[in-house]
C-alpha positions in Angstrom: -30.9 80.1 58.6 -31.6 78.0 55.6 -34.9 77.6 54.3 -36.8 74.3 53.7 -36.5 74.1 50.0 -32.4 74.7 50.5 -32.5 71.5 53.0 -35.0 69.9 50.3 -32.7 70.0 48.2 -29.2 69.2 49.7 -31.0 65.8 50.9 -31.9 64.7 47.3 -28.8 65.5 45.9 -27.4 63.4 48.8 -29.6 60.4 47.8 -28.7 61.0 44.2 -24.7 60.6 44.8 -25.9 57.4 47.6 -27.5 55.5 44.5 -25.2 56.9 41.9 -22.1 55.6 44.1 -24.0 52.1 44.7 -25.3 51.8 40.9 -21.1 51.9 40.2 -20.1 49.5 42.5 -22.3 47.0 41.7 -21.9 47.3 37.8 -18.1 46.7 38.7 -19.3 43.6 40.8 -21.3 42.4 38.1 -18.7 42.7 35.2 -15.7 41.1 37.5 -18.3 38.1 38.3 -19.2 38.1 34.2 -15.0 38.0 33.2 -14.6 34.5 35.0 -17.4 33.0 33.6 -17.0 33.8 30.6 -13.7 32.7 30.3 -14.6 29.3 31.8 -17.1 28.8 29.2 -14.6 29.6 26.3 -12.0 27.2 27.6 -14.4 24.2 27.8 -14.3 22.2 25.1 -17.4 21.0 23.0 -18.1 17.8 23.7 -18.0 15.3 21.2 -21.1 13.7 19.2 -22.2 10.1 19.2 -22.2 9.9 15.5 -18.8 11.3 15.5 -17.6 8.9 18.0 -19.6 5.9 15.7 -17.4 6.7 12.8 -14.0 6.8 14.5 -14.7 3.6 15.9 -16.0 2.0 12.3 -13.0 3.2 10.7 -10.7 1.8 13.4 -12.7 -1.9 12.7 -12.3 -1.1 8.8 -8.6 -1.3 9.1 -8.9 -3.6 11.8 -10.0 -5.8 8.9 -8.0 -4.8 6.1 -5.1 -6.2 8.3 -7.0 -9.6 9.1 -7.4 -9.7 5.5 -3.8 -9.2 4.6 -2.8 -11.6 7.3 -4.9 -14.2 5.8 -2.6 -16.0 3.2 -3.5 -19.2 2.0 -0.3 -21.8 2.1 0.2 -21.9 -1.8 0.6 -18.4 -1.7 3.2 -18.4 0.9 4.6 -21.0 -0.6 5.3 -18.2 -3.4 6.4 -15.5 -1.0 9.3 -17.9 0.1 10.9 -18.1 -3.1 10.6 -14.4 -4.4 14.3 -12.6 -4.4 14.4 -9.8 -1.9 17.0 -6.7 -1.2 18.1 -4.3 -4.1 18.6 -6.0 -7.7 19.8 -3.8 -10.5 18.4 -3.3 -13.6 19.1 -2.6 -17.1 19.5 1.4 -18.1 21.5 1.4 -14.6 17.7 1.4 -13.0 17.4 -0.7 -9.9 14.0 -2.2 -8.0 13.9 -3.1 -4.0 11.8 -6.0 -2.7 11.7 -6.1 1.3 9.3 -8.4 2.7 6.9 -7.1 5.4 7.5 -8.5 8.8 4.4 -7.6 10.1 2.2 -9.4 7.0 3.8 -12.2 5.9 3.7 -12.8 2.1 3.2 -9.4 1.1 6.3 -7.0 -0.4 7.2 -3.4 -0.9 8.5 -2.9 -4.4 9.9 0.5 -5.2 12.3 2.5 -7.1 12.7 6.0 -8.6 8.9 7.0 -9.1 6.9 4.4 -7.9 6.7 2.2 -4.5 3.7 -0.9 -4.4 2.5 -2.7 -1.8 2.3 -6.8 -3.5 1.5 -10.0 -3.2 1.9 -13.5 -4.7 0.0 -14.7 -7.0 -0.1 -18.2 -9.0 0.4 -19.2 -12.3 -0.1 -21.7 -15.0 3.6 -21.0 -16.4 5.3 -21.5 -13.1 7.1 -17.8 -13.3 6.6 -16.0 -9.5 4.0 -12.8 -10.0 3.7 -10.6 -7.9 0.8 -7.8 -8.2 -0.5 -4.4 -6.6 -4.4 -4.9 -7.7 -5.3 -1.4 -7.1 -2.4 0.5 -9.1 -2.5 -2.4 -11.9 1.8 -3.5 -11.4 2.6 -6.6 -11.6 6.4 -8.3 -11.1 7.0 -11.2 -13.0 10.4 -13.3 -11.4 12.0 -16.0 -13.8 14.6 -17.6 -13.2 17.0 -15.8 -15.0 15.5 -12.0 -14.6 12.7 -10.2 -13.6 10.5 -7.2 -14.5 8.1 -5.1 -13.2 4.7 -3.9 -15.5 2.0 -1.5 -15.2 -0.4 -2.7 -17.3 -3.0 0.5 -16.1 -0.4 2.9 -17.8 0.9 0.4 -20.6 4.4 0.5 -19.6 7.1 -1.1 -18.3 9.3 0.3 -15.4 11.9 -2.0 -15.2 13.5 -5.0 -17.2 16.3 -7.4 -16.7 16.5 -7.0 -12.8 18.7 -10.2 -11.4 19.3 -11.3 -8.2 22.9 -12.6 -7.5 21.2 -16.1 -8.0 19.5 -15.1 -11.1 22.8 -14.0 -12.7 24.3 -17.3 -11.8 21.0 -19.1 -14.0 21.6 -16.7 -17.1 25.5 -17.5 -17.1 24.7 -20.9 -17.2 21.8 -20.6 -19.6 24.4 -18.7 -21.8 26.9 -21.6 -21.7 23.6 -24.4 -22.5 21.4 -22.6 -24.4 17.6 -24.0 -23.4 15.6 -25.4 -26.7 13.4 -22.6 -28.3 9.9 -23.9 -28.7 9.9 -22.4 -32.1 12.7 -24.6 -33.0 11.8 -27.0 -35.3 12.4 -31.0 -34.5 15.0 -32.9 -36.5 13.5 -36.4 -38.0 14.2 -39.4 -37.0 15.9 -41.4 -39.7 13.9 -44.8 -40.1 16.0 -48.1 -40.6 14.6 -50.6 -42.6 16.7 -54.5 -40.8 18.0 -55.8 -44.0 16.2 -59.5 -43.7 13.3 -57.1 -44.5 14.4 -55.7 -47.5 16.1 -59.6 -48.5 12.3 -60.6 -48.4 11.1 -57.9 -50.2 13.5 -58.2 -53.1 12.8 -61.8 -53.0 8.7 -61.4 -54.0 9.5 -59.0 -56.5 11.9 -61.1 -58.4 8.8 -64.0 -57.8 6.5 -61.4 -59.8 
């Protein structure tokens, strides 16, 4: 027969192993509930700010503008974008510059070359030579009628010299065959004739003297 404290016993260790077993489970329960959750609160994304959302939309209206502006050419200046010489014109030193006109901005160009590409656009002149400039990298394309060239007066230099479009080469051979006057060159004077009843009357009151 067992005695009480032997029965005592047995019933707490029962209880013990009850609430050992139950404390398991339901720290299992717990962490399988915790693995989800936490997982669904990694994958969702941050949501974005109001001031971050401001700025996307002011830079989207900055270059909204920018093109507006671009678009806005006054007719002289178009005018001037009709008669610059576009598609590749070669150079002297065997360089070569390429003018395509943007189809999306009318009046505005893409010059480049080896080691440098602008963005231009006309501008007038007293002289009546076509210029072209890039304002914010300081080139400038000058077109006469006989040969271009293309500056960068920030840097001092210049990138390219005698470029000729087909038509261009057709002006210089012709220049070559009737040379223009120089401005330096110096007028010839005008002989002065004297009608020879004047000088008759002249003689005439001399003799009278």
């Amino acid at each position: 027969m067992k005695s009480p404290h032997t029965s005592t016993l047995a019933t707490a260790l029962a209880c013990a192993f009850l609430l050992g077993g139950s404390g398991a489970a339901l720290a299992q329960a717990t962490a399988k509930t915790a693995k989800p959750a936490a997982k669904a609160a990694a994958s969702k994304k941050p949501a974005v700010s109001a001031s971050r959302t401001n700025l996307k939309s002011a830079a989207k209206n900055v270059a909204a503008g920018i093109e507006a502006a671009e678009a806005a050419m006054t007719p002289a200046e178009l005018a001037i974008a009709e008669r610059v010489h576009v598609g590749n014109l070669p150079c002297e030193l065997g360089a070569s510059v390429a003018l395509t006109q943007d189809s999306k901005a009318p009046g505005y160009f893409d010059v480049q070359g080896k080691n440098f590409k602008y963005r231009m656009f006309p501008v007038a002149t007293t002289t009546g030579a076509i210029r072209l400039e890039d304002q914010k990298a300081g080139a400038v394309w000058l077109q006469l009628a006989n040969k271009s060239m293309l500056m960068n007066q920030k840097l001092g230099i210049r990138l390219a010299d005698e470029c000729m479009s087909p038509a261009q080469v057709a002006v210089g051979e012709a220049m070559k065959l009737n040379p223009p006057a120089s401005v330096l060159d110096a007028p010839k004077p005008v002989p002065v004739v004297i009608p020879a009843a004047a000088v008759s009357a002249a003689a005439a009151a001399s003799a009278a003297q």
